[in-house]
C-alpha positions in Angstrom: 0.0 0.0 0.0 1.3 3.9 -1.2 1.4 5.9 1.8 -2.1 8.1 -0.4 -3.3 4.8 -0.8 -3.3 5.1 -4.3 -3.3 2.1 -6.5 0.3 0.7 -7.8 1.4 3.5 -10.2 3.2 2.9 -13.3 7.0 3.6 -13.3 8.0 7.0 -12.0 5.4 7.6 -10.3 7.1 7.5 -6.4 9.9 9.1 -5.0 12.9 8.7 -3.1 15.2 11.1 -1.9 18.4 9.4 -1.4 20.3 7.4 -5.0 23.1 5.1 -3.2 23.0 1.8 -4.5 25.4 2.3 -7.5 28.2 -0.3 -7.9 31.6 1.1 -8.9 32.2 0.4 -12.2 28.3 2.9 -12.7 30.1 5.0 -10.4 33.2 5.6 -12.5 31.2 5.8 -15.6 29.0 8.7 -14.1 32.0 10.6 -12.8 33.2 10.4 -16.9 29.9 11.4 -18.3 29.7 14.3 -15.8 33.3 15.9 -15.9 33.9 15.3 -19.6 32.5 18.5 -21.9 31.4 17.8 -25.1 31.8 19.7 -28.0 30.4 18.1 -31.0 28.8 20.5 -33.2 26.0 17.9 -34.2 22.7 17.9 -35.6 19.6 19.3 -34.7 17.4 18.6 -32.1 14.9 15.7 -31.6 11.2 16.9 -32.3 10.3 14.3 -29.2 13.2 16.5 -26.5 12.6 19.5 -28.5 9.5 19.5 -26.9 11.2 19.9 -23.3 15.0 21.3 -24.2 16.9 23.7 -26.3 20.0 22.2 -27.2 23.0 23.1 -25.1 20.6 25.4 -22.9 21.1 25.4 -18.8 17.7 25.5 -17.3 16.8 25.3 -14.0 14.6 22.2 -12.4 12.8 20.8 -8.9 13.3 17.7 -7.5 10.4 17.4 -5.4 7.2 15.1 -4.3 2.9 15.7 -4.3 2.3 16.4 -1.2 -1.7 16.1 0.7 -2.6 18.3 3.3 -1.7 17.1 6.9 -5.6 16.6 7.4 -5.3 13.2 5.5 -3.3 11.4 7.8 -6.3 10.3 9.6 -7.7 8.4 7.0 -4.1 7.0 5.9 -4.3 5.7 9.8 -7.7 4.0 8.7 -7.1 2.2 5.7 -3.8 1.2 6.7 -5.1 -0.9 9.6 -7.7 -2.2 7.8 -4.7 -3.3 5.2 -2.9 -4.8 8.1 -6.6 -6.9 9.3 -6.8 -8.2 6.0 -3.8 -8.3 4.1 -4.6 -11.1 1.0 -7.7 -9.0 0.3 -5.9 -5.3 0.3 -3.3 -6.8 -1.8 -6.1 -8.4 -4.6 -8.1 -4.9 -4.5 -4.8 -2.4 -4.9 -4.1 -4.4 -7.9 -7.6 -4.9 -9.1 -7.6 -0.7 -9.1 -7.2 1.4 -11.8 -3.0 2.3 -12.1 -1.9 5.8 -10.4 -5.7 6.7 -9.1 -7.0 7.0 -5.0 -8.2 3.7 -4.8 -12.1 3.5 -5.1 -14.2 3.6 -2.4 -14.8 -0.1 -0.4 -16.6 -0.9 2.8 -13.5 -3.0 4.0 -11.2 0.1 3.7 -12.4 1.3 7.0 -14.0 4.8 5.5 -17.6 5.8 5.7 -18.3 7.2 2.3 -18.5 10.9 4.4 -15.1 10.2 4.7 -14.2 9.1 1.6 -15.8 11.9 0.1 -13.8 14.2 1.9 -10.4 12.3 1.5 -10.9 13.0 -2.1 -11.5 16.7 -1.6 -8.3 16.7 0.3 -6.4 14.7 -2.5 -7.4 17.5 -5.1 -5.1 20.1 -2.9 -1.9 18.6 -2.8 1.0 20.2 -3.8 4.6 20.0 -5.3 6.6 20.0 -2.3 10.6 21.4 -3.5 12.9 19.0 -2.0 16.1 20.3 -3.6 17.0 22.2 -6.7 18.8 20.9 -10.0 20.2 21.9 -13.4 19.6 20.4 -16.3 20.9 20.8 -20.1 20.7 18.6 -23.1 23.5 18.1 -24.9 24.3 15.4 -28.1 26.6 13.2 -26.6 28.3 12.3 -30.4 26.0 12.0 -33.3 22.7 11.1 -33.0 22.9 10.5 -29.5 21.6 12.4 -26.8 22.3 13.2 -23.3 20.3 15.3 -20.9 22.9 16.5 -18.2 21.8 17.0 -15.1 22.9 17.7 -11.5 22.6 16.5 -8.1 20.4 13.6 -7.1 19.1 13.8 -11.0 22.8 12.6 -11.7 21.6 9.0 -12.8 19.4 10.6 -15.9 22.8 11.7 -17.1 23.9 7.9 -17.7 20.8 8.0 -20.4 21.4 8.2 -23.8 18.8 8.8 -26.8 19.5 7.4 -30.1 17.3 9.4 -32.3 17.7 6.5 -34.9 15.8 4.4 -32.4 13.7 6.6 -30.6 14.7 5.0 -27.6 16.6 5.2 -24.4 20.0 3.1 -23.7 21.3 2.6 -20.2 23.9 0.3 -18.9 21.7 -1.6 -18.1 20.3 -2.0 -21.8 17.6 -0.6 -24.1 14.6 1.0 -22.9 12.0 0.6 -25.2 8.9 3.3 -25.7 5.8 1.6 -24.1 2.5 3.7 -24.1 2.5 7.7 -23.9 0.9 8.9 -20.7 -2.5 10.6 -20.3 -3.0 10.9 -16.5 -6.4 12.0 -15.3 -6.1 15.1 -13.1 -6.8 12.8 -9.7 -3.6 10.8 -10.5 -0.4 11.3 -8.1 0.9 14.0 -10.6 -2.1 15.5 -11.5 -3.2 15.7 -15.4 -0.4 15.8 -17.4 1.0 13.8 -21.2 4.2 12.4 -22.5 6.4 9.7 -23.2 7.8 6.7 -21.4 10.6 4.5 -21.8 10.9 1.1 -20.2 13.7 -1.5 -19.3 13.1 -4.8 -17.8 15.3 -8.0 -17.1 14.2 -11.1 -15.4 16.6 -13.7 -14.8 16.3 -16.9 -12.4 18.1 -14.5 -10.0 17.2 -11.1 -10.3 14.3 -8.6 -11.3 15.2 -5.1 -12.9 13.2 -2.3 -14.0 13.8 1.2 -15.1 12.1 4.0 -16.1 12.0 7.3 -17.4 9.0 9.6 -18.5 9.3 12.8 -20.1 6.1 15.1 -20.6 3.7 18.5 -19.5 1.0 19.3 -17.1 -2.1 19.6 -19.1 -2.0 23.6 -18.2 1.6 23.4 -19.9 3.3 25.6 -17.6 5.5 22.9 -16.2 7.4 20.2 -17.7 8.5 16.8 -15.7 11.1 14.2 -15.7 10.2 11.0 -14.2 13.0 8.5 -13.7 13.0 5.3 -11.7 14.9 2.2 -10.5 13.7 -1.1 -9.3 16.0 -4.3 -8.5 14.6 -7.4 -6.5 15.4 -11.0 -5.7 13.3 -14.0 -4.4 11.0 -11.2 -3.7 12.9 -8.8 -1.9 13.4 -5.1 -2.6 17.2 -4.4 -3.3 16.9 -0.9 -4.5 13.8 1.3 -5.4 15.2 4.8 -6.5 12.6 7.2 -8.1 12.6 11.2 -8.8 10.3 13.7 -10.1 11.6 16.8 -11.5 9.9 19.8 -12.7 11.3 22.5 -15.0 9.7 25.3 -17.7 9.1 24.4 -20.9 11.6 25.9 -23.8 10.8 29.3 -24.4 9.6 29.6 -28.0 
């Protein structure tokens, strides 16, 4: 269960606010992509990152998280203990639930429908809570690939590289494919907003891993977002779960 009890959202969707499970050899790699400048005079920008970047052009970002006013946390306190008398069934009706959406309203959640009714009015006033700030430029790694630089706990997106041939994402992990653009409805963790999303996913008899990144606007267009996450797990157990949300303006046209 989300801590909004929201169903299980689609990649990029939660939030963490530390990235330390790197081995060394990403480590190294990241320190390379980050120190070295590139100066290759290159091509012209994708249409797709057009959409979010001018080439070569330092713009500031937010990393930051929704956040419900305090008044919610009584109902939080409600449907987790009924989640906790009833775990099999929680489990079966979070993933019966539409993706990225306050779960509908059930008897067994421990909420009259009064309260339900008002846990949804306080769900439509969260806000984008600013954890820490970030830069971020794009930049064409060597032709026809691109790179979109950025700082601080965003580092990881810098590992990314978009081959415009492809229209996909590589990492060191491997390719990550487009999967289905994003139409949120305004009640989802984000609120309404459209893009793209790129997916990688490995499962071997040891090891699960997943990454993510979105790229797309709120529906009023006055904010763009990156969404970028990690997943690794083994014989069920979560090894890392790194996730980010960052807002920035769109391009100026």
């Amino acid at each position: 269960m989300t801590i909004y009890f929201t169903s299980n959202q689609r990649g990029g969707y939660s939030w963490a606010r530390s990235l330390t499970l790197f081995s060394v050899g990403l480590l190294a790699l990241l320190f390379f992509c980050l120190s070295a400048p590139l100066s290759h005079a290159g091509s012209e920008t994708p249409p797709l990152l057009a959409s979010y970047f001018k080439k070569n052009e330092t713009i500031k970002g937010e990393v930051g998280a929704m956040i419900p006013p305090e008044k919610m946390k009584k109902y939080i306190t409600k449907v987790r203990a009924a989640a906790q008398a009833d775990e099999a069934w929680f489990r079966k009706f979070e993933n019966d639930a539409p993706s990225g959406l306050p779960l509908p309203w059930h008897e067994k959640l421990g909420l009259t429908k009064e309260d339900y009714a008002d846990y949804l009015k306080l769900w439509g006033e969260r806000e984008f809570q600013v954890i820490h700030q970030v830069t971020l430029k794009l930049e064409e790694a060597k032709e026809g690939e691109w790179m979109i630089r950025v700082s601080g706990a965003g580092m990881p997106v810098t590992l990314l590289r978009f081959i415009m041939k492809e229209g996909h994402f590589r990492s060191p992990n491997g390719v990550m494919k487009r999967i289905e653009d994003i139409n949120a409805a305004p009640e989802s963790v984000l609120g309404g907003w459209k893009g793209q999303e790129w997916r990688y996913v490995n499962t071997t008899d040891f090891i699960s891993t997943r990454e993510n990144i979105a790229l797309g606007k709120l529906v009023d267009e006055k904010h763009c977002l990156l969404v970028y996450r990690f997943q690794e797990e083994t014989a069920g157990r979560r090894l890392a779960d790194r996730s980010m949300v960052i807002r920035f303006s769109p391009p100026r046209k």
